[in-house]
C-alpha positions in Angstrom: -14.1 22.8 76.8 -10.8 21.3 75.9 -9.7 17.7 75.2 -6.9 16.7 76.8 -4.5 15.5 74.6 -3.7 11.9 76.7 -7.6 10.8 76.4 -7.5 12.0 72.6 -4.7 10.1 71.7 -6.2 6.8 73.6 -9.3 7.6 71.1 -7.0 7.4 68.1 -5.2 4.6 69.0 -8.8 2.8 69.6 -10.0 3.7 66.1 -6.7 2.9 64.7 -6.8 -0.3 66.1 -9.7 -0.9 64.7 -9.7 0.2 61.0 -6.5 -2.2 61.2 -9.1 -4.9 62.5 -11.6 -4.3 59.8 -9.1 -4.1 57.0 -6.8 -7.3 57.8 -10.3 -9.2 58.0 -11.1 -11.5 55.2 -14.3 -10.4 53.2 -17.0 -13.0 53.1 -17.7 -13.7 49.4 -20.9 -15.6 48.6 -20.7 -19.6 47.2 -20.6 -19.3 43.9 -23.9 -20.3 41.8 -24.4 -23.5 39.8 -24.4 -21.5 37.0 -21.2 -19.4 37.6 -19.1 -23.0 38.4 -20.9 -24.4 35.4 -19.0 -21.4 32.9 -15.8 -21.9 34.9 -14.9 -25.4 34.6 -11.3 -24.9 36.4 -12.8 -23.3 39.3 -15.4 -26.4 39.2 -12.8 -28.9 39.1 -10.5 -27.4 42.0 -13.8 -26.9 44.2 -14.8 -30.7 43.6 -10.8 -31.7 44.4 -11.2 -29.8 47.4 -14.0 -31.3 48.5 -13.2 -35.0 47.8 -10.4 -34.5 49.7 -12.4 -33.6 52.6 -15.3 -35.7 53.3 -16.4 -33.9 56.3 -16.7 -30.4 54.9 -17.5 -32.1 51.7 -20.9 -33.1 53.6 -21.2 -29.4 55.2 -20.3 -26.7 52.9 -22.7 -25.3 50.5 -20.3 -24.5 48.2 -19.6 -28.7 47.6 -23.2 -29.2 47.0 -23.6 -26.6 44.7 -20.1 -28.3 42.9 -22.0 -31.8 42.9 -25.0 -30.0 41.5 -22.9 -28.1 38.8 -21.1 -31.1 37.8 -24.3 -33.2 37.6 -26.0 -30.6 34.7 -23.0 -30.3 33.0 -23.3 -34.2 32.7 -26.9 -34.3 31.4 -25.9 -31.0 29.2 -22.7 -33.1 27.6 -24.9 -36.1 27.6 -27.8 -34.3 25.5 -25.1 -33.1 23.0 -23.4 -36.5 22.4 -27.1 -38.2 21.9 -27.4 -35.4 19.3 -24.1 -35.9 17.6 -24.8 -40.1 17.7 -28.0 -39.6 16.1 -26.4 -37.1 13.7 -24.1 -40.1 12.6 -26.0 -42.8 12.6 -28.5 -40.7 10.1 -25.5 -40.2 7.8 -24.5 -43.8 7.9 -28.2 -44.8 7.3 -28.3 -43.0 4.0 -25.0 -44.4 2.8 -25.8 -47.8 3.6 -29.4 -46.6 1.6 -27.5 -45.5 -1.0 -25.1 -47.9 -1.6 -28.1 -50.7 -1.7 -29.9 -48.6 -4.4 -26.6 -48.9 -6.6 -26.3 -52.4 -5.8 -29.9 -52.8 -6.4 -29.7 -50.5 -9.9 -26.5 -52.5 -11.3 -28.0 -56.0 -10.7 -31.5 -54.6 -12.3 -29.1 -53.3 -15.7 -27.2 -56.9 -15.2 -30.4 -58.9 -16.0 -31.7 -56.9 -18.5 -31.3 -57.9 -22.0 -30.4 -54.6 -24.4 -31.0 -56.2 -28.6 -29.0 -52.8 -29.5 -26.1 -53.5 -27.9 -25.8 -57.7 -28.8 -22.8 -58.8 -30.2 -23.5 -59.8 -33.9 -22.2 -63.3 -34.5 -22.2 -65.1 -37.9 -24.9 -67.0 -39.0 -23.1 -70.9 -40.2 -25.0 -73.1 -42.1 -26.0 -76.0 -40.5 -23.8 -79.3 -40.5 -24.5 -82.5 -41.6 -25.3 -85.3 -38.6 -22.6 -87.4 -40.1 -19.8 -84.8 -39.8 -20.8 -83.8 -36.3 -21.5 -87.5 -34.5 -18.0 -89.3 -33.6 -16.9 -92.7 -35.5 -18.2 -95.7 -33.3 -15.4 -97.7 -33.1 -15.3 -100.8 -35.6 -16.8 -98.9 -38.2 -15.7 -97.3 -40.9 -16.8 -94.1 -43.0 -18.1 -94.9 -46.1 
């Protein structure tokens, strides 16, 4: 049994044709997960651009829902971290502000106390007369 060479080279031409088909054809490639688009931020934010641009396949494709999604735990994620860091912070600032009252507090308590050590010592002076100390009424006259 032979092949003729005309039907053979129809067969080749027919599977040539067709690898060509097969290779030129775009491979489908799965929607990325919420997780993938939640590590690659730049693939996140051109996906959402995309799909804001178009409402109608914004409303259709998966892969805008699983942007949305993405973009909606990255939110509450980045949310959770700033409530950390503002409670952080406001901790600090309460001890300063509790600090700064106890040495207010400590330097009016050494204010008001009295120390008898540390006194200036003043000279005793005898007493003075009433005479030398009252002023002169006018109209009389010292004796």
């Amino acid at each position: 049994m032979s092949i003729n060479p005309r039907i053979w080279s129809r067969y080749a031409c027919a599977c040539l044709a067709w690898s060509g088909l097969a290779a030129c054809s775009h491979p489908h490639t799965p929607p990325a997960s919420v997780d993938d688009l939640m590590d690659d931020r730049v693939a996140l934010d051109g996906l959402l651009m995309k799909c804001n641009a178009n409402q109608q396949m914004a409303l259709k494709d998966p892969d805008c829902a699983t942007a949305r999604t993405a973009s909606v735990r990255l939110a509450v994620q980045n949310e959770r971290v700033d409530v950390g860091k503002r409670q952080d912070e406001f901790e600090r600032s309460r001890d300063a502000l509790r600090q700064a009252q106890e040495r207010l507090h400590a330097a009016e308590e050494s204010a008001r106390k009295v120390d008898a050590y540390h006194l200036p010592v003043l000279p005793v002076d005898q007493p003075s007369t009433p005479s030398e100390t009252q002023p002169a009424v006018l109209g009389q006259t010292k004796p």
